[in-house]
C-alpha positions in Angstrom: -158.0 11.9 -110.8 -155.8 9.8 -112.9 -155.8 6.2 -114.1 -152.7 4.3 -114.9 -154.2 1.2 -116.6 -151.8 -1.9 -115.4 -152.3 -5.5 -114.5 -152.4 -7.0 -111.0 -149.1 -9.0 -110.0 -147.5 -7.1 -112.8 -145.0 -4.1 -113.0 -146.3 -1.2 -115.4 -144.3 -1.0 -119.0 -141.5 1.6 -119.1 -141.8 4.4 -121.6 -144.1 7.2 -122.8 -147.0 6.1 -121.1 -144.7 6.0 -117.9 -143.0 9.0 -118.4 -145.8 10.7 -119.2 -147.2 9.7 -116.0 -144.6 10.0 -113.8 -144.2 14.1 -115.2 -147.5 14.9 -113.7 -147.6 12.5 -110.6 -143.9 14.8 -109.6 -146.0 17.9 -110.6 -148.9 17.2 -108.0 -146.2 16.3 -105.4 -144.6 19.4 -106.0 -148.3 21.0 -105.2 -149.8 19.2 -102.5 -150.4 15.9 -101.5 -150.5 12.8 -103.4 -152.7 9.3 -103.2 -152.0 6.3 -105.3 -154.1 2.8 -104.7 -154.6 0.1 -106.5 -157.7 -2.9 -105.6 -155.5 -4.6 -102.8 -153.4 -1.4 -102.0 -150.3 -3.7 -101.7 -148.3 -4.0 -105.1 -149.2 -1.7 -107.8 -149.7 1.3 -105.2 -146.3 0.7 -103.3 -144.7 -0.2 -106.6 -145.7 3.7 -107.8 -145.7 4.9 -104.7 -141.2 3.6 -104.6 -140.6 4.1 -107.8 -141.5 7.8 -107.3 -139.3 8.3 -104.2 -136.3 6.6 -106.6 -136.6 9.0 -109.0 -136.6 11.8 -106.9 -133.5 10.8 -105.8 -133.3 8.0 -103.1 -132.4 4.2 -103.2 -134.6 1.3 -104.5 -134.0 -0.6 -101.1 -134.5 2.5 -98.9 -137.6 3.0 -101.2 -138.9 -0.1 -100.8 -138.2 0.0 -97.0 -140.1 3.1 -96.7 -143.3 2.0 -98.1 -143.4 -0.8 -96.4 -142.8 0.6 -93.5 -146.1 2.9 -94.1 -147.8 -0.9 -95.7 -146.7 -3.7 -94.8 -146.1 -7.0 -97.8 -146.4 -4.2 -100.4 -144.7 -4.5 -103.5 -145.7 -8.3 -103.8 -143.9 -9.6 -106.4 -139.8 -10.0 -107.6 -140.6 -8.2 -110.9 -142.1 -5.1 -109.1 -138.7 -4.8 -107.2 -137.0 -4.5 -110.3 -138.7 -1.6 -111.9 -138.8 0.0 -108.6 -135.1 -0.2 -109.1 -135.0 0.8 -112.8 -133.3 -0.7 -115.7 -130.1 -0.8 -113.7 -130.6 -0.4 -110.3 -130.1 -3.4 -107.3 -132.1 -6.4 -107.1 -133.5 -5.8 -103.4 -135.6 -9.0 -102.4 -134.5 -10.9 -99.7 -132.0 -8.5 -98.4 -132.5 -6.6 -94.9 -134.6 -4.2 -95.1 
């Protein structure tokens, strides 16, 4: 098991602690199976959850789409969009999903 410490309604930081992070979470995908949760299940997990599928290669809205498709209203919150999307990627609230 694995804690990521973050804060509700929040997007994590980017960097080590991140990267760190997202190394082994792609390792243990690469193994097997791979559950992320958070208290409410909505936000935080589908934030990870997207921002995993993005960098293993597929689009922030498709991303996004995806997981809520498996959950629906997760990724709650404007800022959580963004850092599904990276640094540069597409701002994707409000556009059809």
């Amino acid at each position: 098991m694995v804690t990521f410490p973050d804060t509700e309604f929040q997007r994590p930081a980017t960097g080590d602690a991140w990267t760190s992070l997202s190394r082994g979470l792609h390792s243990t995908i690469q193994n097997g199976l791979l559950l992320v949760h958070c208290w409410g299940g909505l936000g935080r997990s589908g934030m990870i959850a997207a921002r995993l599928l993005v960098e293993r290669g597929m689009e922030a809205q498709s991303a996004i789409a995806i997981v809520r498709a498996a959950r629906p209203d997760a990724i709650e919150m404007e800022a959580q969009e963004k850092w599904v999307a990276g640094p540069s990627g597409p701002h994707v609230r409000g556009q059809a999903q």
